[in-house]
C-alpha positions in Angstrom: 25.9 -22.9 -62.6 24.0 -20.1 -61.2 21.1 -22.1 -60.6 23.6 -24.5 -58.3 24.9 -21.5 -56.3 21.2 -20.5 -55.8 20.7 -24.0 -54.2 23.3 -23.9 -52.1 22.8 -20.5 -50.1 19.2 -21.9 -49.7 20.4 -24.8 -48.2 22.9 -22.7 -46.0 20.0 -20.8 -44.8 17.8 -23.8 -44.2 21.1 -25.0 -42.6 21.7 -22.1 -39.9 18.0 -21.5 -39.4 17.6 -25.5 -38.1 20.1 -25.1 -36.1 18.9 -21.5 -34.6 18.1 -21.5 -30.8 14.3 -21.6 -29.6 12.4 -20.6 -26.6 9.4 -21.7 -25.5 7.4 -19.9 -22.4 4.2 -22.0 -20.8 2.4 -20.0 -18.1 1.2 -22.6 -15.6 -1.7 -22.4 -13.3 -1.0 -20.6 -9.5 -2.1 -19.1 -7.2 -2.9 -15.5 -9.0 -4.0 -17.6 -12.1 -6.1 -20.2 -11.5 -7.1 -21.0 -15.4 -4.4 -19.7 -17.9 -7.5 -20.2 -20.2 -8.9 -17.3 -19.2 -6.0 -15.0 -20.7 -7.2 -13.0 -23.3 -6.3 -13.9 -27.2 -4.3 -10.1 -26.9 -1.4 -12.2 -24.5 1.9 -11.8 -26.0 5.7 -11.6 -25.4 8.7 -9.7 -26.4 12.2 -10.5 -27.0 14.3 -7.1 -27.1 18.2 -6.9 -27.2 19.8 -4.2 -27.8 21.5 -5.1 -31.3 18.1 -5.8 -33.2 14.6 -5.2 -33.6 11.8 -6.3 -30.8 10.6 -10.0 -31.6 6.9 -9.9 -30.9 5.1 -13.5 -30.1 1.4 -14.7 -29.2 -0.1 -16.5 -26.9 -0.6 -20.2 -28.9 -3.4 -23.1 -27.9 -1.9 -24.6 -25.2 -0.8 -21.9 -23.1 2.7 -21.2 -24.2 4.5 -18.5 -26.5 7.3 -19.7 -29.0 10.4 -17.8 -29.8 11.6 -19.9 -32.9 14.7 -19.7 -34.6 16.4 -16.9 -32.6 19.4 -15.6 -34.7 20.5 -12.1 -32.1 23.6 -12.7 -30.1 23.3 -11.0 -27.3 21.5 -10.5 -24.0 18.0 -10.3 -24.5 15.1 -9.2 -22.2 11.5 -11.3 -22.1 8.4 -9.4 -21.4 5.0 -10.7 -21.4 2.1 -8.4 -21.5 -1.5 -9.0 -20.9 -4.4 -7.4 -19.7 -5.1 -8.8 -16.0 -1.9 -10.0 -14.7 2.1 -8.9 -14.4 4.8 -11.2 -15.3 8.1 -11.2 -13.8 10.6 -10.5 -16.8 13.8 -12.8 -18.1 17.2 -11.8 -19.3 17.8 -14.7 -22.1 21.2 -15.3 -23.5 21.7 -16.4 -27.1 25.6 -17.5 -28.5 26.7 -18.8 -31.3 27.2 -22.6 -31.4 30.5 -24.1 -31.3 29.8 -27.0 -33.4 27.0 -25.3 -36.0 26.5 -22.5 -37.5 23.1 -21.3 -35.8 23.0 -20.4 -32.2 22.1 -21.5 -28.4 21.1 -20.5 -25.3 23.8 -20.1 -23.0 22.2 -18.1 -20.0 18.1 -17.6 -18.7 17.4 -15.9 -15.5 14.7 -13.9 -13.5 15.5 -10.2 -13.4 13.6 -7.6 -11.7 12.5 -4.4 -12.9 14.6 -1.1 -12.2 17.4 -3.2 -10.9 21.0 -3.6 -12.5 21.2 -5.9 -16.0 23.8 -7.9 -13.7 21.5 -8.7 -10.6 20.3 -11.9 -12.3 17.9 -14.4 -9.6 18.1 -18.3 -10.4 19.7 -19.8 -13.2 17.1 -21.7 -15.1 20.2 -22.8 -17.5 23.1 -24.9 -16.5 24.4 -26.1 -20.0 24.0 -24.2 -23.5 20.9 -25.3 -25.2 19.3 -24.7 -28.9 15.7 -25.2 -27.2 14.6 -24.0 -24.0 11.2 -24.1 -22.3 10.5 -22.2 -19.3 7.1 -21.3 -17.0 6.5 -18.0 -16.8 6.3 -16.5 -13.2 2.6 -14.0 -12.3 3.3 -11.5 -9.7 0.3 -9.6 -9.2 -3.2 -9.2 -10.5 -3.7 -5.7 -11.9 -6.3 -3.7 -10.1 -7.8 -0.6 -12.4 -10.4 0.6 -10.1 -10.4 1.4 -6.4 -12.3 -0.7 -3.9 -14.8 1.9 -2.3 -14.1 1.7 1.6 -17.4 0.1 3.9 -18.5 1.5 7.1 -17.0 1.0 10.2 -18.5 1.8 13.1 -14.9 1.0 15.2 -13.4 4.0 13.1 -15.3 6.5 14.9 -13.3 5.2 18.1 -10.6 6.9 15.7 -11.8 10.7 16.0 -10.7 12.5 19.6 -14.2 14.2 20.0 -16.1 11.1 19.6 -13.8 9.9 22.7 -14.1 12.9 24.5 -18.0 13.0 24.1 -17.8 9.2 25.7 -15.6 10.0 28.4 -18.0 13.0 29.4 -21.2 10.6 29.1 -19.5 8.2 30.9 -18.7 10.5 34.0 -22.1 12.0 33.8 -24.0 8.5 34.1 -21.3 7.5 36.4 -20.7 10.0 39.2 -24.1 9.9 40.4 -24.1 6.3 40.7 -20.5 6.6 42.4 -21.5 9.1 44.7 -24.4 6.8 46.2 -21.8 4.1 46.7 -19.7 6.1 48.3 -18.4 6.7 52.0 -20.9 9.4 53.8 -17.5 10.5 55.5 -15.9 10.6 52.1 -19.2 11.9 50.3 -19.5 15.0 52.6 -15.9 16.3 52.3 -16.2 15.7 48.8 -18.8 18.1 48.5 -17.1 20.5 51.0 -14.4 20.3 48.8 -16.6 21.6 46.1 -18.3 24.0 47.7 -14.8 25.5 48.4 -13.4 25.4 44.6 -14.2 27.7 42.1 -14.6 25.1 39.7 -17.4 23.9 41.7 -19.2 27.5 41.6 -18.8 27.7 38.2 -20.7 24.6 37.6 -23.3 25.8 39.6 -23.5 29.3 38.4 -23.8 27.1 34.6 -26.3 24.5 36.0 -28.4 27.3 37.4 -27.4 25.8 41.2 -28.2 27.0 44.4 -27.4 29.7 46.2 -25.5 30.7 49.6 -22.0 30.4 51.2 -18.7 32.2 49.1 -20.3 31.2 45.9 -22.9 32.9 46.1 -21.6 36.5 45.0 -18.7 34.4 43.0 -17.9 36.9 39.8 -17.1 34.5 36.9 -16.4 37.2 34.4 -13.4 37.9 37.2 -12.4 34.4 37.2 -11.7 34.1 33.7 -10.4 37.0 33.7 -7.6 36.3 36.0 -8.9 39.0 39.0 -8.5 37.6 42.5 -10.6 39.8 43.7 -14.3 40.1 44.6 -17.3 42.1 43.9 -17.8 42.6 47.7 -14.0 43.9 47.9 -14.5 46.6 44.6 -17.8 48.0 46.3 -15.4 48.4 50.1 -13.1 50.4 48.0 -15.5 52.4 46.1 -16.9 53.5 49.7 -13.5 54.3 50.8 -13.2 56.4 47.5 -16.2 58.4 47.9 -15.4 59.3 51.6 -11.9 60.5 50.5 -13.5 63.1 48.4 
C-alpha cells in the first residue's frame, strides 16, 4: 500500500513538472554581434522573481539558453550576462494553468533598466503559453579600455594664441604688400596719420625707428603711465621754478 502511494506522488510530480512552462532565449546574429559563436562558454542567463531563488542557465550549442520546467508564479526578470556585450533585460510572467496543474506563460516584455517594473516595451506574448522562445536583443559592445586620442593638427585652430599668433603673421606679411598696392593719396595720409598717433611712436621707439617731428622726444614711460604731458613741458617748469627762488 505504501509502495502505491509512493508511485502516485511520483507520478504527480512527473505530472506537474510536464506540464511546467519553458523558455527558451536564442541570441541571433546583428549588427553588434556578427557571430554569436564567438560568445564565450562563461554566457549565461538569470531568471529572478522575487518569491524564489535566482535560476541560473548556460549558453547551450546552438546559441540559445533554456529555462525548463519553470514552477515560480510570479513576475520574473531575464538577465543575460557575458563578457563582450549587454543585453537588453525581460520581465517574464509565469501563472498557473487553468486546465493543468503546472504553469504558463502569460506575459514577456522588454524592460529597461532603472525604469518602473510597469513601463513594459512590446508584448512578445499575446496568448498564455507553456513554451516560449524568444531572441535576445544586444545593446552595446562593452569597451574596457580607452581609445588613446590621435593628433590633429585642426585642434590647434582650437587654442586663442595659436589664432592670435596667425592673425599677427598675417598682418605682418600683409601690410607691406597692402601698402604697395595702395593709393599714394591714401598711402601718405596713412602715414601722416601715424606719424601723428602715439601708437605709431611707440612702434617706432620699439622697432628702434627714426627720428624727428613730435615723436622724437615722445616719453613712453609717461604714456603708460597715463601723463599727458611732455618732457619738454617738465624742463619749462623746472626753469620757471628755479627763477622763482
Amino acid at each position: 500500500m505504501a509502495g502505491l502511494l509512493y508511485a502516485v506522488v511520483v507520478f504527480c510530480q512527473l505530472l506537474s513538472v510536464a506540464w511546467a512552462a519553458t523558455l527558451r532565449v536564442y541570441i541571433p546574429s546583428s549588427n553588434l554581434l556578427h557571430n554569436p559563436n564567438t560568445l564565450p562558454a562563461s554566457t549565461h542567463a538569470t531568471l529572478t522573481s522575487g518569491t524564489g531563488p535566482p535560476v541560473k542557465a548556460v549558453l547551450r550549442r546552438g546559441n540559445y539558453i533554456e529555462f525548463p520546467d519553470i514552477t515560480t508564479v510570479g513576475s520574473h526578470l531575464l538577465d543575460i550576462y557575458t563578457r563582450d556585450y549587454v543585453f537588453a533585460p525581460y520581465r517574464i510572467d509565469i501563472s498557473p494553468s487553468p486546465d493543468s496543474p503546472g504553469t504558463v506563460i502569460t506575459g514577456a516584455w522588454e524592460t529597461y533598466r532603472g525604469a518602473r517594473w510597469a513601463d513594459r516595451g512590446v508584448a512578445l506574448v499575446t496568448a498564455p503559453t507553456d513554451k516560449l522562445d524568444i531572441s535576445a536583443k544586444v545593446l552595446a559592445a562593452k569597451e574596457f579600455y580607452e581609445q588613446r586620442a590621435g593628433f590633429n593638427p585642426l585642434t590647434l585652430l582650437k587654442n586663442p594664441m595659436i589664432l592670435f599668433g596667425l592673425v599677427a603673421l598675417a598682418l605682418t606679411f600683409g601690410m607691406p604688400k597692402l601698402m604697395e598696392n595702395m593709393d599714394p593719396e591714401m598711402r601718405a595720409e596713412y602715414e601722416e596719420m601715424q606719424k601723428k598717433s602715439p601708437m605709431g611712436g611707440i612702434t617706432r621707439a620699439m622697432q628702434g625707428g627714426g627720428t624727428g617731428g613730435s615723436t622724437e622726444n615722445f616719453d613712453l614711460a609717461g604714456f603708460l603711465a597715463g601723463s599727458s604731458k611732455s618732457s619738454g613741458a617738465d624742463n619749462t617748469s623746472e626753469g620757471i621754478r628755479e627763477r622763482k627762488r
